[in-house]
C-alpha positions in Angstrom: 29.0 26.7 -66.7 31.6 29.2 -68.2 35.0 28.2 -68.2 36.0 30.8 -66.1 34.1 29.8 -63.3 31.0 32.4 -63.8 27.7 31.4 -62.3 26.0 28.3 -63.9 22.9 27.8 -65.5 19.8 26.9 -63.6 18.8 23.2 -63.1 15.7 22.1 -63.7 14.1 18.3 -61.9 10.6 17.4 -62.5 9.5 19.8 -59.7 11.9 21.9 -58.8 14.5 24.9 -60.4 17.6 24.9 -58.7 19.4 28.9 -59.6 22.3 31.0 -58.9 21.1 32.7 -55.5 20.3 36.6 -55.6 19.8 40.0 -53.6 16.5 39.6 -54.3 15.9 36.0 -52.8 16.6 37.7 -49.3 13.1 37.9 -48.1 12.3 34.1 -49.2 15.5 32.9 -47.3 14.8 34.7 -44.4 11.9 32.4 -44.2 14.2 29.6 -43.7 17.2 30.6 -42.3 15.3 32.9 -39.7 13.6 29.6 -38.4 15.1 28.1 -35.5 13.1 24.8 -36.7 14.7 24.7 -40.0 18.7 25.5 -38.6 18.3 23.4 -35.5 20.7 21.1 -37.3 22.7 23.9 -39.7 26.0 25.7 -38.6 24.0 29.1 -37.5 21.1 29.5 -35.7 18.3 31.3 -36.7 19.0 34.6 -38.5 17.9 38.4 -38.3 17.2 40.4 -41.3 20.3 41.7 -41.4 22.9 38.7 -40.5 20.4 36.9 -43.9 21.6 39.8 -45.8 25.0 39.8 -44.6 25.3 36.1 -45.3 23.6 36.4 -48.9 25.8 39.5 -50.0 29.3 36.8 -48.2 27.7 34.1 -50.5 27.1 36.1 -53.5 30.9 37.2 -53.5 31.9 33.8 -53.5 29.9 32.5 -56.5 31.4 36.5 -58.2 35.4 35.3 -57.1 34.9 31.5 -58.6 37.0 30.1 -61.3 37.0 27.3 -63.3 39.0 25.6 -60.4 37.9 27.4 -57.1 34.3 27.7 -56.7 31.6 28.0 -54.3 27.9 28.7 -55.1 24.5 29.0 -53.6 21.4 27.6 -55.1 17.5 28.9 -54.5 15.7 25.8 -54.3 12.3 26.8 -56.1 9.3 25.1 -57.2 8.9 24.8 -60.7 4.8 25.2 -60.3 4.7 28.2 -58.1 8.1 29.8 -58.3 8.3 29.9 -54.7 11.9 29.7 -53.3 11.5 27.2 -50.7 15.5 26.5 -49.9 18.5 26.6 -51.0 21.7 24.7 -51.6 25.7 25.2 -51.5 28.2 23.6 -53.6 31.9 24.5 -53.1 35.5 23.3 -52.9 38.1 25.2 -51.3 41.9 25.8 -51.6 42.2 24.9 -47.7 39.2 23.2 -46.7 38.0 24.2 -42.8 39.2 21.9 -40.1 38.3 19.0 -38.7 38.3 17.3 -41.8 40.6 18.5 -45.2 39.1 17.1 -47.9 41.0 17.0 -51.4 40.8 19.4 -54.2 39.6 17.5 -56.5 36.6 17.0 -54.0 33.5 19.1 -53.5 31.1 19.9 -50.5 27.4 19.9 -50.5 24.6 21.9 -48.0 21.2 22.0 -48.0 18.2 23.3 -46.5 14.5 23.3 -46.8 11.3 25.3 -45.2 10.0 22.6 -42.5 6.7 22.9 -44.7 8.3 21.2 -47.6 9.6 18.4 -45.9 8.5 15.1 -46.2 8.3 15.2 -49.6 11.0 14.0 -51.5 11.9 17.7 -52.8 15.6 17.5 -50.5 16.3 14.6 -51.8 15.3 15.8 -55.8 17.1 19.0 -55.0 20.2 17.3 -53.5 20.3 14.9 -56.3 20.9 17.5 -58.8 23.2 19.6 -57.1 25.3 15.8 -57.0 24.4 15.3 -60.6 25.8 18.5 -61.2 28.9 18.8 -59.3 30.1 15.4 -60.8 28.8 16.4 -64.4 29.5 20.4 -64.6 32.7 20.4 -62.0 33.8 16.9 -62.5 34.6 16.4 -59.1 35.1 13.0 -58.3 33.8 13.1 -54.2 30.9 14.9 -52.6 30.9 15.2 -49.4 28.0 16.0 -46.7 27.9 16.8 -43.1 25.2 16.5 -41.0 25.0 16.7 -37.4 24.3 12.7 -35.7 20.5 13.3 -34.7 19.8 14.5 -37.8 17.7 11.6 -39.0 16.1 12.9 -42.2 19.0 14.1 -43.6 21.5 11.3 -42.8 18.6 8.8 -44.6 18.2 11.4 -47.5 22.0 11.6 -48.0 22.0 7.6 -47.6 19.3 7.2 -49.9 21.2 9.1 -53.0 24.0 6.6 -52.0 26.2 8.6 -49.7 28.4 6.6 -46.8 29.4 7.6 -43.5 33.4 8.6 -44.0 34.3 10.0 -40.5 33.0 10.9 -37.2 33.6 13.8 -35.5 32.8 13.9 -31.7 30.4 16.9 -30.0 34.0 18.3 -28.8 35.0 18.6 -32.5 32.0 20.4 -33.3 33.4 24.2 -34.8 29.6 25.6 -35.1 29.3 25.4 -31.6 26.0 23.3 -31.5 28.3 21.2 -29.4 26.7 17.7 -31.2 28.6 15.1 -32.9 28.2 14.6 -36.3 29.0 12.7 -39.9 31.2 13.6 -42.5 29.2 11.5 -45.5 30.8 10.9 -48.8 29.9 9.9 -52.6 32.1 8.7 -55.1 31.6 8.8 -58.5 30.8 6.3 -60.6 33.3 5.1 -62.9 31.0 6.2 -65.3 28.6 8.4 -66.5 25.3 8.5 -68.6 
């Protein structure tokens, strides 16, 4: 990644390509994001056209304002084979971090979200793996957290198997998204060192 903060460099995993998110991954999103399956457990519920284009163009101006110490960047989760965008990813750290829940600054956030047809698979876990990898590697943050809503089973037990512990609960009354469901805050520390 550029010292200034400008967008990083794809990642590549044995079957996947993890990239800066574009304009033109609207219609591939919308897939996802539009699908109240998919964001039953995400902070939105399913989106039109246009709120997907309004929340790409918001996400997009985020990963343009980064700098080397501010950041925040969305990923297109797509398969290496096909070239299909099949989800995406969010990294970020913030200045003030939204309540409940500060988190440090020398701490970054993680989000991700597959189409329910490629779950199951191990491809969330691969794709969250590298956005870790690269957020302690790239960034050097030295925390990554996670939250995920409490019936969320899949993702608690992907986030568990990279090695990710509960840090904090925060009750259905806490809940800012307004899904009204209680929910973990999951962190990862990193190791004291890397290889």
């Amino acid at each position: 990644m550029a010292p200034d903060g400008g967008a990083p460099a794809p990642i590549g995993t044995e079957r996947l390509i993890l990239r800066p998110l574009t304009a033109d991954d609207d219609g591939a999103v919308l897939r996802f994001r539009g699908n109240p399956d998919a964001v039953r457990y995400l902070s939105h519920e399913a989106l039109s056209p246009d709120a997907n284009s309004a929340r790409s163009r918001k996400v997009q101006a985020a990963a343009a304002a980064s700098t080397a110490e501010w950041f925040s960047f969305a990923w297109a989760i797509q398969l290496r084979a096909s070239g299909e965008v099949i989800g995406d990813g969010r990294t970020w750290n913030s200045e003030a971090p939204p309540l409940p829940g500060r988190i440090p600054a020398h701490a970054a956030s993680l989000g991700y979200i597959l189409h329910p047809d490629h779950h199951g698979l191990g491809l969330g876990r691969e794709a969250a793996g590298a956005l870790v990898e690269w957020l302690f590697t790239a960034r050097g943050s030295r925390t990554v957290f996670a939250g995920v809503y409490e019936p969320n089973l899949p993702s608690r037990r992907l986030l568990e198997s990279l090695g990710f512990r509960q840090d904090r609960y925060f009750t259905a009354a806490e809940d800012t998204a307004g899904k009204k469901l209680p929910s973990w805050r999951y962190r990862l520390d990193r190791p004291d060192r890397l290889d």
